[in-house]
C-alpha positions in Angstrom: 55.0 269.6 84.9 51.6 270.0 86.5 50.2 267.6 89.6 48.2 265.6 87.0 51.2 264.7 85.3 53.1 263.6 88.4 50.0 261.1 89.2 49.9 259.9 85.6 53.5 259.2 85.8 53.4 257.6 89.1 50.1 255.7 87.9 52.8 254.2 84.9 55.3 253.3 86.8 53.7 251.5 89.0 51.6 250.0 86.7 55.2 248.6 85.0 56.0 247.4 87.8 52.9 245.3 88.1 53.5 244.1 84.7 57.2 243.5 85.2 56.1 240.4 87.8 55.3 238.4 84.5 58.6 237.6 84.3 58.5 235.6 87.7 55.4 233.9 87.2 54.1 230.8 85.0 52.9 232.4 81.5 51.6 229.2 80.9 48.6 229.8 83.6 45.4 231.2 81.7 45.1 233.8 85.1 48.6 234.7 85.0 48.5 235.3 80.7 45.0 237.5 81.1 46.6 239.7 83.8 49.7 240.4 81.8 47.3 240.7 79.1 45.4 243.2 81.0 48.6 244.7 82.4 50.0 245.5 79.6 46.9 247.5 78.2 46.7 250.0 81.1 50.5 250.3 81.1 50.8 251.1 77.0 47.7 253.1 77.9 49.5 255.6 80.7 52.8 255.4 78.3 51.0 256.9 75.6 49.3 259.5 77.6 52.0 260.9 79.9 54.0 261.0 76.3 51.1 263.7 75.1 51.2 265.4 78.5 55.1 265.9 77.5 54.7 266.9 74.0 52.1 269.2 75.1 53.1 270.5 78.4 56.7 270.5 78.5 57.7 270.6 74.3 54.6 272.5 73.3 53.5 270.6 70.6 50.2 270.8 70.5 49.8 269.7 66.3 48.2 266.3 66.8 44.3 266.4 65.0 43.0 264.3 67.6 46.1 263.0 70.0 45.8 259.6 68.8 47.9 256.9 70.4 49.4 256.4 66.5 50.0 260.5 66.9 51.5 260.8 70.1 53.8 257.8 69.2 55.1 259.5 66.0 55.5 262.7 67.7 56.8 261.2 70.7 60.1 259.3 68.6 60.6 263.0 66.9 61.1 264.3 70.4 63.5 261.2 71.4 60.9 260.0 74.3 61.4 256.5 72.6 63.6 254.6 70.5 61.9 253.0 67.9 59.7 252.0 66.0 58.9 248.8 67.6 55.8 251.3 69.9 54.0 251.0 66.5 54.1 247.1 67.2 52.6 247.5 70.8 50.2 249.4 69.5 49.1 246.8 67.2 49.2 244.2 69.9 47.0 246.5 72.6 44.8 247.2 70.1 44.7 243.1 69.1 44.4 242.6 72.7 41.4 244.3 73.0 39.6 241.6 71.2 41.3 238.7 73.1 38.0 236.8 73.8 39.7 233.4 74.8 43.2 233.8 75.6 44.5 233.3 72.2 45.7 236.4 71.2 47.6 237.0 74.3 49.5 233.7 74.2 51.1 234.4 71.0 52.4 237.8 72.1 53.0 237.1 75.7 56.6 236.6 75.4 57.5 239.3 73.0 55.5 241.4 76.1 57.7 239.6 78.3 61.0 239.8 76.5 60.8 243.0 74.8 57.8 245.5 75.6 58.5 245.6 79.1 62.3 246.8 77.9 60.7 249.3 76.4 58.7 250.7 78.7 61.6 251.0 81.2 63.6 252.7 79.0 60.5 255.1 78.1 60.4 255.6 82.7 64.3 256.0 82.5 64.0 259.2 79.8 61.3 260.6 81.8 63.1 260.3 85.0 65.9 262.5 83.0 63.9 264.8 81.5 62.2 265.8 85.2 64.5 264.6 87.3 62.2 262.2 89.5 64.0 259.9 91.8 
């Protein structure tokens, strides 16, 4: 894979990480909820994009119409880069989250991002790690 991959990659996973402190901190605090919130986005934002940079770069797929995040996810469970279809879901919530005005939003979601997403996202930084064999 080319350099720009390597920083998007690097730019996820430390970006997870980031995220990943939610789980020590009190979800309850409107600062705390806002920068998960926020933390989350960016994070589901480099997942989906070092995803296309895979399907393009490394399986040659290049058959999205417009590389979509909805696209990339699809094409992205046909390659086995993810699991399931529970990507379609954080999709859903980013895109909700988006419009998250007052805190709302992200307090009914915050502990499925807690509990779940972040999961997810690991496992997503585990098959890449495979696939290119970064330490």
């Amino acid at each position: 894979m080319d350099e720009k991959f390597g920083r998007r990659f690097k730019s996820f996973c430390n970006s997870l990480n980031a995220l990943a402190e939610a789980r020590q901190r009190d979800l309850s605090d409107s600062f705390v909820l806002s920068g998960t919130s926020a933390k989350f986005s960016i994070t589901f934002d480099l997942a989906w994009k070092v995803m296309k940079d895979i399907l393009v770069q490394y399986y040659a797929i290049t058959g999205f119409v417009a590389g979509s995040p909805r696209e990339v996810l699809r094409e992205a469970f046909k390659a086995n880069l993810i699991s399931d279809d529970t990507w379609m879901e954080m999709l859903k919530v980013r895109n909700e989250l988006a419009h998250d005005y007052d805190g709302d939003i992200v307090r009914s979601y915050c502990d499925i991002i807690v509990e779940k997403y972040i999961d997810l996202f690991f496992d997503f930084e585990s098959v890449v790690k495979k696939l290119f064999e970064f330490n």
